[in-house]
N, C-alpha and C positions, 0 to 999 in steps of 0.2 A: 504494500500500500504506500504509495507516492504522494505527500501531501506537501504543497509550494504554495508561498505566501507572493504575491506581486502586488507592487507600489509603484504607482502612477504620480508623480505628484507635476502639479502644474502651477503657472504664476498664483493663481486663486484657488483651484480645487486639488485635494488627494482623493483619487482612488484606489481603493485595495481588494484584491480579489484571491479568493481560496478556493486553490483548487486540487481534488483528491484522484488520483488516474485518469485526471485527464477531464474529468465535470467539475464544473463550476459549482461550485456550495456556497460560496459566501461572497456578497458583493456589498461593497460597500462606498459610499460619495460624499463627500461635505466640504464645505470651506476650510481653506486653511487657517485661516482665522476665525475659529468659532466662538460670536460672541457668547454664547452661555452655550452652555456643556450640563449634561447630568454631574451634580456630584459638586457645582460649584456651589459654592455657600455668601451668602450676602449680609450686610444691612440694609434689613427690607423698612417701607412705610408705608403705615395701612393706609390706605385711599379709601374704603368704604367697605361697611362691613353689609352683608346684605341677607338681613334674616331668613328670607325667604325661599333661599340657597344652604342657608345654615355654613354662611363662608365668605371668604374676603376677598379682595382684591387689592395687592401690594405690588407698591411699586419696586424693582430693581432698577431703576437704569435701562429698561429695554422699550421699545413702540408701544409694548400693549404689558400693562399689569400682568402679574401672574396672581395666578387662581390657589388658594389656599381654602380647601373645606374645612369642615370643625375636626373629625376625624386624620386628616393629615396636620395634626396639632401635634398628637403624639402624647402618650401618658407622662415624661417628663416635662412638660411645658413649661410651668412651675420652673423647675430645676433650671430650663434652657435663660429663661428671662431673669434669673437672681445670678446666673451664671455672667450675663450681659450686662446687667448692672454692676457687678464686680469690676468686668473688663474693663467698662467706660471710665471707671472712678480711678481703676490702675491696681487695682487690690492685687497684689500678690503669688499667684497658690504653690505652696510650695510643694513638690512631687505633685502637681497636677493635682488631680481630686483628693487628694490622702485628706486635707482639712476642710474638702466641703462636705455641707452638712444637704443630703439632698431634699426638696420640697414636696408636701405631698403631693401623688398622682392625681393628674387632670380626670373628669368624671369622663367614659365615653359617650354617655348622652344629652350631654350639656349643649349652649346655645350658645354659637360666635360671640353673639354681641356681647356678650357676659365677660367673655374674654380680652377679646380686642375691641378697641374705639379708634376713630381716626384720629390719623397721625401719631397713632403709635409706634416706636422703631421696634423689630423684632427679628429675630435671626431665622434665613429661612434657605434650606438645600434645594435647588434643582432637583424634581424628582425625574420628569416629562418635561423635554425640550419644546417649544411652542411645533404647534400641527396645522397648518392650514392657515385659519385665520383668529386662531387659538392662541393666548399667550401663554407663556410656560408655567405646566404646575408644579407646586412647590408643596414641603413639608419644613414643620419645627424639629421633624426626628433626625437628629443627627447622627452623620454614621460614615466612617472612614474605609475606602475600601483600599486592599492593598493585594498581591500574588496570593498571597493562604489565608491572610483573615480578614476579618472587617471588624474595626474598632466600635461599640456603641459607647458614649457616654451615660452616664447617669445610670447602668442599667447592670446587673449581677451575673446575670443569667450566660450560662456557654452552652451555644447550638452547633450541633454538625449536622452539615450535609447531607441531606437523604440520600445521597447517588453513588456516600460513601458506606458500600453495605458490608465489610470487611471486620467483624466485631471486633477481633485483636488487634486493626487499625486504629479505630474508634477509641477506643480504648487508652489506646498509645497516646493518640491527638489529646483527649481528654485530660489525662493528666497531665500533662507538657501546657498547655494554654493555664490550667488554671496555678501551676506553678508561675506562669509569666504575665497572669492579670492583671492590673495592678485594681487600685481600689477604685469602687465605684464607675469600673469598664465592664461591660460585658464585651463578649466575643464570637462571630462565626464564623466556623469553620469551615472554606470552603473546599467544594472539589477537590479543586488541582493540589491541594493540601497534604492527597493520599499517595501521590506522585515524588512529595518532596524527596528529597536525596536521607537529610537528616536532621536533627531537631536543631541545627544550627540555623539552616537556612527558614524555618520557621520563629527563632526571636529575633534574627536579623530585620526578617517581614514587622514584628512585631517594633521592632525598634523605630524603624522609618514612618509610620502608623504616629509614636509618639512623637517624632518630630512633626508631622504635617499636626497632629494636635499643639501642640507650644506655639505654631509658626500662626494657629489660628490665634489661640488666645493673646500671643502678641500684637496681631492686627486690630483685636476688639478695643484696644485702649487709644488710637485714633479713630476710631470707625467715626462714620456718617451715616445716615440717610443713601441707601443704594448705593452703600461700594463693597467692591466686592472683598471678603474676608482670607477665601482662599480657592485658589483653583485647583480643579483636579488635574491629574496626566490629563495632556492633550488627547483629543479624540484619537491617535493614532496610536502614542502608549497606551491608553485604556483597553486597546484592540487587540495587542498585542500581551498584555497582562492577562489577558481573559483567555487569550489563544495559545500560552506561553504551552499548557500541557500536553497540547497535540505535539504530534512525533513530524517531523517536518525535514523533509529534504533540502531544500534549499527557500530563502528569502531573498527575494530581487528587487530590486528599488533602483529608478533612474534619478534621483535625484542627489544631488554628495552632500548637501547640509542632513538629510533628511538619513541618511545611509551613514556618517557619523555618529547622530545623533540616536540612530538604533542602537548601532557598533555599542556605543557607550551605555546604553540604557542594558546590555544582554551583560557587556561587562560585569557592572555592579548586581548584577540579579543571577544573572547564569551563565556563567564563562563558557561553560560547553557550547553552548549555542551559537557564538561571537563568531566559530567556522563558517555557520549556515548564511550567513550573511553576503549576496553578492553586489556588484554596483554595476548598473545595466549602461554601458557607456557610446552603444551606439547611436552615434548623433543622425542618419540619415533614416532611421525605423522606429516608431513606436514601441515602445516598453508590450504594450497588450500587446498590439497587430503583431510583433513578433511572436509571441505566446502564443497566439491564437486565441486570446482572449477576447479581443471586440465581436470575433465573430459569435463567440462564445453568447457573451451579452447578447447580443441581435437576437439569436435561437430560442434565448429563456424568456424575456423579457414579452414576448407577443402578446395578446390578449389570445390565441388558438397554440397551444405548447405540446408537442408529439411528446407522445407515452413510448417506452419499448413495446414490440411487437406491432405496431397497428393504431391503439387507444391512439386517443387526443382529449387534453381536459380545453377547457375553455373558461375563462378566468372574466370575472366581471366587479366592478369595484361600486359602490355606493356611497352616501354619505356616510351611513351608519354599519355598515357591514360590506363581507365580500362573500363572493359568490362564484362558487367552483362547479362546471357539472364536468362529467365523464359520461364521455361516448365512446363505443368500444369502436365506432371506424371500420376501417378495414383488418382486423383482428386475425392476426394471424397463429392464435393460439392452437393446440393440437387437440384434435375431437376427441372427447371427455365426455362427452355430453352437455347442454346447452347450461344449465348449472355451475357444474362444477367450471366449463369454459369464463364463465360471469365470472366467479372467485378469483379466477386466476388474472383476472383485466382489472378487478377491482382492488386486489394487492397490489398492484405494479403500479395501479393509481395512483392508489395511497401511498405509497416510496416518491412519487412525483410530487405530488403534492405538499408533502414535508419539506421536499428540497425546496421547490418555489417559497415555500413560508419563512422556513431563512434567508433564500436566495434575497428576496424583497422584502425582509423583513416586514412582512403583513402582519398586522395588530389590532385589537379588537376580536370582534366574532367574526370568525370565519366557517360557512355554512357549504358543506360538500356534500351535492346528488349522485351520488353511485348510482350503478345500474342496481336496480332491485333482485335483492335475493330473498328465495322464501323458507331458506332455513335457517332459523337461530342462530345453531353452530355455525355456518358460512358466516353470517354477519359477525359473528364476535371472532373469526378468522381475520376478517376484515380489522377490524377494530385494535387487536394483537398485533399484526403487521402496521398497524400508525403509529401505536404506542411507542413500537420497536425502533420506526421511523424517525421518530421525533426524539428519539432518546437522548440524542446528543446535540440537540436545542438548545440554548441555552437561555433562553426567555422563558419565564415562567410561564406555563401552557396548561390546561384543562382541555382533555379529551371527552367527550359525552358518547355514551354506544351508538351505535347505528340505529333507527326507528325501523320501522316493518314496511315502511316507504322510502327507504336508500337512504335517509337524510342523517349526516353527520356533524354536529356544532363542536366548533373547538372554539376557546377563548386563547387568547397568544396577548401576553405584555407589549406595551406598544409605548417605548418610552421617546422615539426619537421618529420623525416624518419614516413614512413609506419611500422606500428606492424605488423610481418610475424612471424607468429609460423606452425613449419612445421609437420606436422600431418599425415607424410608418414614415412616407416621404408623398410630398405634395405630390399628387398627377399632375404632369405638364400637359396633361389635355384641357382636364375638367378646372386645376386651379386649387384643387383639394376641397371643391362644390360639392361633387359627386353626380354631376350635371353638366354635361354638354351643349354648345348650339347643335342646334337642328342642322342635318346632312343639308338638307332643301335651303336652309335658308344662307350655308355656306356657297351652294351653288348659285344664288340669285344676288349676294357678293362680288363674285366672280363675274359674273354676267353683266354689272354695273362698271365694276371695275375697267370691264375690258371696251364696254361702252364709252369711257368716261376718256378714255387715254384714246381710242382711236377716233372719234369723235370733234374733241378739245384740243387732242395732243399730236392729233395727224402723226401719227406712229403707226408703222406696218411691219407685218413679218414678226409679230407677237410670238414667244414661247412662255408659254402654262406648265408651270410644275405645280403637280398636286401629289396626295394621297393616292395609294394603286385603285382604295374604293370607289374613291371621287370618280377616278380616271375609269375604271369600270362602270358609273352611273353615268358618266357624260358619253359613253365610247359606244354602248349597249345599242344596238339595232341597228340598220342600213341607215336609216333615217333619224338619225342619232340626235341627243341635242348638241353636240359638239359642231355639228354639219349645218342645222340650226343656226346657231348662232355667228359663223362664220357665212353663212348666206344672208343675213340679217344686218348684218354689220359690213358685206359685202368688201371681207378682208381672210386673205390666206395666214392660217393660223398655225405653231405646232404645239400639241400638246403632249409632256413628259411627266409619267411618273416615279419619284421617288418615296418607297419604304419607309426611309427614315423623317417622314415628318409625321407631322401627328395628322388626325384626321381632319380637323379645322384650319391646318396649316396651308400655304399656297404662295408661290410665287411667280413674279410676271416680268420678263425682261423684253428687252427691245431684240433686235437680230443682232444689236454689236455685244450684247449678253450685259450688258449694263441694267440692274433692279430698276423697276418704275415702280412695284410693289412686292414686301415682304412681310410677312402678317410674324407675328408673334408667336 
């Protein structure tokens, strides 16, 4: 298994694309300079608390407020804002939390207003980058993410990772964090945690964790009104943190600040890796187009996406949800019977569909029509095969079973815009209308035209280049209209067609082959 990381980067945009033998799994696009990022933390200002939402609107510094519900308060809230107050005044904490005392837990059923008033300052994390015409949602639950854990403040409690199902792993992890706690942190354990080398390289995580905490609460003793406290890794470290534990062939990147500044990032985290690194240095070829990655993009990205064998799903997007159905096509699966045939279209589906769902990072519900199958067991065939699919997702996802009518609802986190690459090009007939002139009324055009120049412009010995169509509709019978109109106009005419114009196209030269008309 072959799996290469490619880095596109350009004056404005990076693109990064994962690919595993040769298919595309992960695509990803954003400015290089991304003003807010998941994960960045602020001094927010309420602008308006709005009961009737049960939630506020705070400014950060960006076009459009960010959305704060009562629930994304977070049960240390309390804690967060006497924590702010401290900053502001310049109080001290020595070993970090060891001398704070924390505040009781916010109620979960409580009402914004109670909470926040306008123009109050309040500390607030990126949770959800703005979506459409959406500004970005935000939370008071703060929480540091790093390679093996994520820091909470204010909070006791140490989680691991469902994914790590290894008990004597577990176990191991277990012990190791809560020796490395300190007070008033809790801790998750993630993933790629079960991957580590050894428990060094888990307090090293742990260590960096408490620097980006000190480097916050040294920013809170100047803070303002929307500035921001602390950034996360750039969207491109963050990608690469999250992506560190897959097994990887090579990393290629055309860009040399960008391919340093990996070098250095694999350095400090995992030297073994610093090899994989290559610098794509051909100046006359695209970093993808050499890959074969554009083409790549182009194939997934359609709204009609070919299945193995035959299938074809077909992908349609919404305001509020997306919508996947499966056709089995030209199926070229092997006679089973009509049944068992269905299963084996509807797995291979479902494998497609998963890729698309990280491919484009699709978020929200997302609702997939299978061909209908009439027996249980098949459908939870079905259903087993997504699960299996999706496993290596890393977006928190809900699968729902199949219904007794095809129908399969997944929910998929959706923290950051959908990847839409658009994989259609204007028609140079129609104009990208989807609507042509009329054949008839291009020929009565032509008719005026040639009217108009022999006429007004005493010009003879006319050549017409058209369409083969045209030139078929005007050529058609003894008594043609081509014959017509050169008895009519009582001028020797020739007419030539060429293929390559489009069917609306035409032009008219004189005998010295000089244009007198060339349409568009």
């Amino acid at each position: 298994m072959s799996k290469n990381l490619f880095i596109n980067a350009s004056k404005d945009t990076i693109e990064v694309a994962l690919v595993n033998d040769k298919t595309l799994l992960e695509y990803h696009k954003f400015p290089r300079n991304n003003v807010l990022s998941v994960g960045d933390i602020y001094m927010g200002k309420v602008k308006k608390a709005m009961p009737t939402l049960n939630a506020a609107f705070v400014a950060i510094g960006a076009e459009k407020d960010a959305y704060l519900p009562y629930l994304e308060l977070g049960p240390h809230f309390n804690s967060v804002n006497k924590l702010m107050r401290m900053g502001v005044s310049g109080f001290k904490l020595d070993n970090r939390l060891n001398r704070f005392k924390p505040e009781s837990l916010l109620e979960k059923q409580g009402k914004i207003a109670d909470v926040l008033k306008k123009n109050q300052s309040v500390i607030v994390q990126i949770s959800k980058e703005p979506i459409s015409n959406k500004g970005a949602k935000i939370t008071t639950d703060l929480s540091f993410a790093g390679r093996f854990l994520v820091l909470l403040p204010f909070s006791s409690k140490v989680n691991i990772s469902k994914k790590i199902g290894n008990p004597e792993t577990k176990k191991r992890l277990r012990e190791l964090v809560k020796e490395i706690k300190p007070k008033n942190f809790g801790l998750i354990i993630r993933t790629v945690a079960e991957d580590a080398a050894d428990n060094d390289d888990i307090r090293a995580d742990m260590d960096e964790l408490l620097k980006k905490w000190d480097t916050f609460y040294t920013n809170l003793k100047s803070a303002e009104p929307t500035r921001k406290l602390l950034s996360e890794d750039n969207r491109l470290r963050s990608l690469l943190r999250d992506m560190i534990n897959e097994s990887y062939s090579q990393i290629v990147c055309n860009d040399e600040s960008i391919y340093n500044d990996i070098k250095s990032y694999f350095k400090a985290i995992d030297p073994s890796k610093e090899n994989l690194i290559k610098h794509f240095t051909n100046s006359k070829e695209r970093i993808f187009d050499h890959y074969g990655i554009t083409k790549a993009i182009k194939a997934s990205f359609g709204k009609t996406v070919p299945v193995a064998n035959g299938p074809y799903l077909v992908i349609e997007h919404t305001e509020a949800l997306h919508v996947i159905d499966v056709n089995s096509g030209r199926s070229k699966q092997p006679d089973k019977g009509r049944e068992e045939n269905i299963v084996e279209i509807n797995k291979e589906a479902a494998k497609e569909v998963a890729r698309q769902l990280r491919l484009r990072d699709m978020g929200g519900i997302i609702v997939i029509d299978f061909i209908d199958l009439k027996a249980p067991k098949h459908r939870k065939d079905v259903l087993e095969t997504m699960q299996k699919a999706m496993s290596a997702d890393r977006a928190k996802h809900t699968i729902l079973p199949m219904t007794k009518f095809g129908l399969m609802q997944i929910t998929r986190e959706r923290v950051r815009p959908e990847v839409v690459i658009s994989t259609t090009e204007t028609c140079i007939t129609c104009n990208g209308t989807g609507r042509m002139e009329n054949s008839v009324l291009i020929v009565d055009k032509i008719e005026n035209d040639l009217e108009y120049i022999i006429q007004n412009q005493n010009q003879k010995g006319l050549i017409v280049t058209v369409h083969p169509y045209i030139y078929g509709y005007l050529k058609h019978g003894f008594m043609n209209l081509w014959r017509k109109w050169q008895w009519k106009l009582k001028s020797k005419m020739t007419l030539l067609k060429n293929d390559k114009l489009n069917l609306n196209q035409y032009s008219i030269e004189n005998k010295e082959g000089e244009a007198l008309v060339l349409t568009e």
